[in-house]
PyMOL CGO cylinders between C-alpha atoms (Angstrom):
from pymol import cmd
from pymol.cgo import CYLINDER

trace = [
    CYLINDER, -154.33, 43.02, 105.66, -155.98, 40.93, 102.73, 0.3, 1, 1, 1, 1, 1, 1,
    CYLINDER, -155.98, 40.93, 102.73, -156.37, 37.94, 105.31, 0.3, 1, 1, 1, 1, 1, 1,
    CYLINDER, -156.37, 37.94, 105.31, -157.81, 40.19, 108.25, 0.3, 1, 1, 1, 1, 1, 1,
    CYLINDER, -157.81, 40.19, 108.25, -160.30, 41.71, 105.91, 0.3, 1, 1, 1, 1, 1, 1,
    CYLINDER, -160.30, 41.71, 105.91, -161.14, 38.03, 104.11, 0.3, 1, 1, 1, 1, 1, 1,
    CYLINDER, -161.14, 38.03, 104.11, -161.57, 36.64, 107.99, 0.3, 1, 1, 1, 1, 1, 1,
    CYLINDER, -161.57, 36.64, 107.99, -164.16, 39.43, 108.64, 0.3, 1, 1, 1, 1, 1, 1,
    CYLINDER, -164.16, 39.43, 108.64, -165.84, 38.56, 105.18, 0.3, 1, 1, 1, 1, 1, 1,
    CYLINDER, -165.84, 38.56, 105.18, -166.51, 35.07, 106.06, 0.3, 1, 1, 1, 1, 1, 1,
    CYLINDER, -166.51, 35.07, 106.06, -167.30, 35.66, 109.86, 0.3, 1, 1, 1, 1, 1, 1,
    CYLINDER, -167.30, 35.66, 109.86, -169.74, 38.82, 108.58, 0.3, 1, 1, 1, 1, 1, 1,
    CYLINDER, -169.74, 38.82, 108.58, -171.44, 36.09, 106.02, 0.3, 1, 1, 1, 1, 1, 1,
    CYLINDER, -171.44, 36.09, 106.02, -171.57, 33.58, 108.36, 0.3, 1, 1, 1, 1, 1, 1,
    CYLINDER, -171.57, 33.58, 108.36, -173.64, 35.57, 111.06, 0.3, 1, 1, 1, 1, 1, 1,
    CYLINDER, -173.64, 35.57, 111.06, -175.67, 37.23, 108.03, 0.3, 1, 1, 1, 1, 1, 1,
    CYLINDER, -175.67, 37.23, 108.03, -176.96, 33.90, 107.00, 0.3, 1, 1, 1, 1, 1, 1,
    CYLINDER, -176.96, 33.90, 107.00, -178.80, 34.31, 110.47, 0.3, 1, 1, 1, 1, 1, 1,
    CYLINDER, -178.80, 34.31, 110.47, -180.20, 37.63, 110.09, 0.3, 1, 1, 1, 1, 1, 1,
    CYLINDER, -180.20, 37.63, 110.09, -182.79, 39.34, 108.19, 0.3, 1, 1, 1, 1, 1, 1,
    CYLINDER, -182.79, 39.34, 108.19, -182.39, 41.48, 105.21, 0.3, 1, 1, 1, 1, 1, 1,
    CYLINDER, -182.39, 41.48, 105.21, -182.64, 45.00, 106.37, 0.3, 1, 1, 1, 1, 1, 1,
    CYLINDER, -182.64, 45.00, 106.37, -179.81, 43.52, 109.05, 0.3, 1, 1, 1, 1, 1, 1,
    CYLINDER, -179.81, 43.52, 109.05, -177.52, 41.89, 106.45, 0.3, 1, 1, 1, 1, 1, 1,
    CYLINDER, -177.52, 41.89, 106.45, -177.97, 44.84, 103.95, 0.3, 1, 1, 1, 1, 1, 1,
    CYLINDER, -177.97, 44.84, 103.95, -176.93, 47.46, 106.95, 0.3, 1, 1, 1, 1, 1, 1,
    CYLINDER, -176.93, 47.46, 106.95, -173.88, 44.70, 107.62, 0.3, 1, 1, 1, 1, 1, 1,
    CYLINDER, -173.88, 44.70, 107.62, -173.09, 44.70, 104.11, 0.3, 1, 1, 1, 1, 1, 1,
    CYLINDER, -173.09, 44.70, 104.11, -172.38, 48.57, 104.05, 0.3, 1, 1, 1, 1, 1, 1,
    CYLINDER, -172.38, 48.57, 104.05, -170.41, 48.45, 106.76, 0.3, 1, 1, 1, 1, 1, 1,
    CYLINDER, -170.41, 48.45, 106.76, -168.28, 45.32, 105.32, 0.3, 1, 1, 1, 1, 1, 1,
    CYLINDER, -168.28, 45.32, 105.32, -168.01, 47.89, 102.61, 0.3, 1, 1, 1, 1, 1, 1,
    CYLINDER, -168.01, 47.89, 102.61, -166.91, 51.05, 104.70, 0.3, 1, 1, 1, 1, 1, 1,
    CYLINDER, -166.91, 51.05, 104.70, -164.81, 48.46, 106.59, 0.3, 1, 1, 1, 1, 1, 1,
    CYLINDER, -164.81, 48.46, 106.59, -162.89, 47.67, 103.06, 0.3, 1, 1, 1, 1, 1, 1,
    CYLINDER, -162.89, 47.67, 103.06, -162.39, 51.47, 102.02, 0.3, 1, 1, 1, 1, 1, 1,
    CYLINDER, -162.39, 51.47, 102.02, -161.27, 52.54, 105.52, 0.3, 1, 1, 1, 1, 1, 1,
    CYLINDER, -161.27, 52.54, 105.52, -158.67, 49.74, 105.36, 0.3, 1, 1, 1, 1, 1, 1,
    CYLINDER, -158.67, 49.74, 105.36, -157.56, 49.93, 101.79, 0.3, 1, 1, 1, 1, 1, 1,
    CYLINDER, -157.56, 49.93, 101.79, -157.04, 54.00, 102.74, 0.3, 1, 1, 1, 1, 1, 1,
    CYLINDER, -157.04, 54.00, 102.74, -155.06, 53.30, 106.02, 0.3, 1, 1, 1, 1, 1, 1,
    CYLINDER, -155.06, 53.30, 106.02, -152.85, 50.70, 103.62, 0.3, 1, 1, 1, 1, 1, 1,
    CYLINDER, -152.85, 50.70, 103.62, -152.34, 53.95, 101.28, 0.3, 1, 1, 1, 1, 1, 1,
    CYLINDER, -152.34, 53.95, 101.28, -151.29, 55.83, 104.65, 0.3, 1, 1, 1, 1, 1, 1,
    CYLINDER, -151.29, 55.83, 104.65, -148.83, 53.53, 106.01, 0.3, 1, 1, 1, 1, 1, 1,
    CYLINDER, -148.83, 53.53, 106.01, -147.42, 53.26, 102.39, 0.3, 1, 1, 1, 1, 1, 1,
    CYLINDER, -147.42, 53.26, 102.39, -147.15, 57.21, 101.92, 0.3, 1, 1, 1, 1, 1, 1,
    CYLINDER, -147.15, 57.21, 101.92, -145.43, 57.38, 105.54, 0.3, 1, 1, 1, 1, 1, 1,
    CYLINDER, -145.43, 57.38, 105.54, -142.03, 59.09, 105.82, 0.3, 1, 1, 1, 1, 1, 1,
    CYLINDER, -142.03, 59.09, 105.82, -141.20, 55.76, 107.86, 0.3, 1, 1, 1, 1, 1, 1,
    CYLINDER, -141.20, 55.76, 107.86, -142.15, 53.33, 105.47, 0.3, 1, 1, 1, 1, 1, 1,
    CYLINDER, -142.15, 53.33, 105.47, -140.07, 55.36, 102.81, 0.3, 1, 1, 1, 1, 1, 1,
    CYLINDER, -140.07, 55.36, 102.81, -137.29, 55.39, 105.09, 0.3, 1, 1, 1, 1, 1, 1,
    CYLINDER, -137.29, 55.39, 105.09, -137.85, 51.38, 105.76, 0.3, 1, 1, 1, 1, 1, 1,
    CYLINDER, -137.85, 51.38, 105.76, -137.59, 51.05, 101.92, 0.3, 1, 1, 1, 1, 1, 1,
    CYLINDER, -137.59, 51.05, 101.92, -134.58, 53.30, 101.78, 0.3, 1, 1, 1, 1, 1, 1,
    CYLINDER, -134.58, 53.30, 101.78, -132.78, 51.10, 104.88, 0.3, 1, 1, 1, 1, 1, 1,
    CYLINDER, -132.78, 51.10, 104.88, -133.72, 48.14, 102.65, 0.3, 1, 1, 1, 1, 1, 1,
    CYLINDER, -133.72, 48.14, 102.65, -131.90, 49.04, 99.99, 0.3, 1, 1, 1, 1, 1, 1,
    CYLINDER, -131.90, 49.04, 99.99, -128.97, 50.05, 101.41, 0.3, 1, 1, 1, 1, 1, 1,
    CYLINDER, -128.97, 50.05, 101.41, -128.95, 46.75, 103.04, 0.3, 1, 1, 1, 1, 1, 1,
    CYLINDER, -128.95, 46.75, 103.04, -129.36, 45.09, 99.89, 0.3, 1, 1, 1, 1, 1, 1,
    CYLINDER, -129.36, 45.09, 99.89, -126.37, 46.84, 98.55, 0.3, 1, 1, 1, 1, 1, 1,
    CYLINDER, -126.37, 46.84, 98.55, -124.06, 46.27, 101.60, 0.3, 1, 1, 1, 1, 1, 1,
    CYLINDER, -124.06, 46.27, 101.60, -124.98, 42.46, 101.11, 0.3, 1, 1, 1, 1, 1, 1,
    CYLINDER, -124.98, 42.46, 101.11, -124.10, 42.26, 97.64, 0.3, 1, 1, 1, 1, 1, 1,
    CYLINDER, -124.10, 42.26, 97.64, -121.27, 44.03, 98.39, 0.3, 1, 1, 1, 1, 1, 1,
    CYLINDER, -121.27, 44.03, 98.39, -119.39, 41.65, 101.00, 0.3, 1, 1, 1, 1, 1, 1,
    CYLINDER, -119.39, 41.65, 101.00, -120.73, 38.74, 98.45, 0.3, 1, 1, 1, 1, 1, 1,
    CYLINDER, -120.73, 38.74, 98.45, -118.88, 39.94, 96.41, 0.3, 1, 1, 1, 1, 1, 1,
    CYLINDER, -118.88, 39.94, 96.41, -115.91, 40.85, 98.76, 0.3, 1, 1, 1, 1, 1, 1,
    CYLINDER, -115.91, 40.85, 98.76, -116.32, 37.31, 99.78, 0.3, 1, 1, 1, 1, 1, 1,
    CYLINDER, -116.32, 37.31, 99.78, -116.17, 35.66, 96.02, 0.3, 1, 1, 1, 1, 1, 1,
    CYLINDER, -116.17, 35.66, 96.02, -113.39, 37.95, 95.30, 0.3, 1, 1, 1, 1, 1, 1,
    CYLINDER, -113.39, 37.95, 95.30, -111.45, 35.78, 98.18, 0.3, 1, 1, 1, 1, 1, 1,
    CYLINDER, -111.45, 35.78, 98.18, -112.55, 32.48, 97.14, 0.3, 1, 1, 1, 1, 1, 1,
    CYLINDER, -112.55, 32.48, 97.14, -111.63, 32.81, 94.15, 0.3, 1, 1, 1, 1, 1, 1,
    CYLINDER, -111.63, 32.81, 94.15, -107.85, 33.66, 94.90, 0.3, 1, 1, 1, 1, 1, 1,
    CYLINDER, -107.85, 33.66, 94.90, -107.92, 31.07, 97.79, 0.3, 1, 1, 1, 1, 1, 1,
    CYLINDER, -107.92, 31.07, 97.79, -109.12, 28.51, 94.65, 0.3, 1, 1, 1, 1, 1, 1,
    CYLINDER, -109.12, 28.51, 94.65, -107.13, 29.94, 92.41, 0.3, 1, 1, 1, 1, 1, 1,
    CYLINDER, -107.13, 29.94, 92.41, -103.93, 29.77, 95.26, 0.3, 1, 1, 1, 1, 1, 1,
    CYLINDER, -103.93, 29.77, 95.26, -104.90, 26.56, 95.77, 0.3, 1, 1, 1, 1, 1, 1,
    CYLINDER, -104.90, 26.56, 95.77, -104.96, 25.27, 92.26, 0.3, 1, 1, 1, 1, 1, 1,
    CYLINDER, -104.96, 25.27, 92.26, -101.76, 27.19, 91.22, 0.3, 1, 1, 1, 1, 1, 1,
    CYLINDER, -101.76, 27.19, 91.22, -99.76, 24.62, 94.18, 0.3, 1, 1, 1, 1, 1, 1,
    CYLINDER, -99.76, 24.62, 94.18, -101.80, 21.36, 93.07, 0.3, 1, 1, 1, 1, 1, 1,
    CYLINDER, -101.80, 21.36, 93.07, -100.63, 22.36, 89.47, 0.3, 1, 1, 1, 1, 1, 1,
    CYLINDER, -100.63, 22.36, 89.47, -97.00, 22.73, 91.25, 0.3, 1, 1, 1, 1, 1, 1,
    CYLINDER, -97.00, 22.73, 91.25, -97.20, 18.66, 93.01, 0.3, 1, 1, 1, 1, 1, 1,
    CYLINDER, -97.20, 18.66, 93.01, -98.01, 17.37, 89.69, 0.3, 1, 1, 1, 1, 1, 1,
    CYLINDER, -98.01, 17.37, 89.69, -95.61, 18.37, 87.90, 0.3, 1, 1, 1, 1, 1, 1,
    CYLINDER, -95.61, 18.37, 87.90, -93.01, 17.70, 90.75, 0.3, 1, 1, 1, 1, 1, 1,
    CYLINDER, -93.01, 17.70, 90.75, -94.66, 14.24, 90.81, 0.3, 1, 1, 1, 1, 1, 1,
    CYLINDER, -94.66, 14.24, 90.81, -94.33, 13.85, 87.48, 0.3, 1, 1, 1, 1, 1, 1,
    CYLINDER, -94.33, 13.85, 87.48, -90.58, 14.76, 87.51, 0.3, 1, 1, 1, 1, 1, 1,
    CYLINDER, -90.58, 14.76, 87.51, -90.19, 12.39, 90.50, 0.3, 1, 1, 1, 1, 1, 1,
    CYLINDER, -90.19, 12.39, 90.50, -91.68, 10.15, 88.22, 0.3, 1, 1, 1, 1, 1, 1,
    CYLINDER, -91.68, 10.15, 88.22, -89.96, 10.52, 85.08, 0.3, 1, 1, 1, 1, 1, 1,
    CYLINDER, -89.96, 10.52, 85.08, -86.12, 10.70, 86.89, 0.3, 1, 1, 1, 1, 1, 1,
    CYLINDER, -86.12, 10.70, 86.89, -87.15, 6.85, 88.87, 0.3, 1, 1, 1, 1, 1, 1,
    CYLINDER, -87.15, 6.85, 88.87, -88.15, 6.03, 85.22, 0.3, 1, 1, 1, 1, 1, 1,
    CYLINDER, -88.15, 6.03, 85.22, -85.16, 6.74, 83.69, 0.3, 1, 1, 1, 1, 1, 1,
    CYLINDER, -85.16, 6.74, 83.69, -83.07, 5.25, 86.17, 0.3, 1, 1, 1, 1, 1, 1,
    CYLINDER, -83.07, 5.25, 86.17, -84.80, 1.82, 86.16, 0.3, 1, 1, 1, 1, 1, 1,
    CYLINDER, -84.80, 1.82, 86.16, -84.72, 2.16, 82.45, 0.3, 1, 1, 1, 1, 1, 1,
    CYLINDER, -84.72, 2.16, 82.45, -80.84, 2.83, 82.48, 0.3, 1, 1, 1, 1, 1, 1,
    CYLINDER, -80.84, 2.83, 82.48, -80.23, 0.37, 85.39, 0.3, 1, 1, 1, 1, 1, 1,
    CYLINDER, -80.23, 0.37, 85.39, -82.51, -2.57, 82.97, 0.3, 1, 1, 1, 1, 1, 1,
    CYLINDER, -82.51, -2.57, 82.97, -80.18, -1.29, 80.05, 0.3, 1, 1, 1, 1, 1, 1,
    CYLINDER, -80.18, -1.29, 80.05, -76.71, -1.59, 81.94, 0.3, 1, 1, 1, 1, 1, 1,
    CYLINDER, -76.71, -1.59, 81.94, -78.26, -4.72, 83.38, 0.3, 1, 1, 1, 1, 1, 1,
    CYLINDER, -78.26, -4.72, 83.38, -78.63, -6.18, 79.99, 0.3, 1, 1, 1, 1, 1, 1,
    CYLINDER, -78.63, -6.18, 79.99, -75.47, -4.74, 78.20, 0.3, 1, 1, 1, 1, 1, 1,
    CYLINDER, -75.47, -4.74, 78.20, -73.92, -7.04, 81.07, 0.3, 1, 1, 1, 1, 1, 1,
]
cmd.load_cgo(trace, "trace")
């Protein structure tokens, strides 16, 4: 609305700069009435039942999203969680892997060198 009624502004001064001053004062008022019949039909579409009910839609909208967002975290989360919980599991099965071929070279080196 803002843009529409700065676009008339300019265009209105533009062809003013052309006219004389009885014209550009009559153009003026206008520009004026122009304004407050604008900034009342913005006050009309804001007051309308529809634009409540656009406000009210948005909302609810707003809450839905957040809602599966959060539905949605709530799953990554156990999926990371899931996923950590088995890494956590191959370590330490590595680990064991690791410490049993440990102690078997170690015992083979010792029975090796008691020999």
């Amino acid at each position: 609305m803002r843009t529409l009624f700065g676009i008339a502004a300019i265009g209105l001064s533009l062809g003013l700069a052309a006219c004389s001053q009885p014209t550009q004062d009559k153009a003026g008022a206008d520009l004026k009435a122009v304004g407050s019949d604008l900034s009342a039909a913005a006050k009309d579409v804001a007051n309308a039942p529809a634009a409540k009910a656009l406000g009210s839609d948005i909302k609810q909208g707003a809450a839905e999203a957040a809602a599966t967002t959060k539905v949605a975290a709530d799953k990554a989360t156990a999926q990371i969680e899931d996923s950590a919980e088995k890494a956590g599991d191959k370590v330490k099965a590595g680990a064991k892997t690791a410490a049993d071929k440990t102690d078997a070279a170690l015992n083979k080196a010792r029975d090796d060198a008691q020999k």
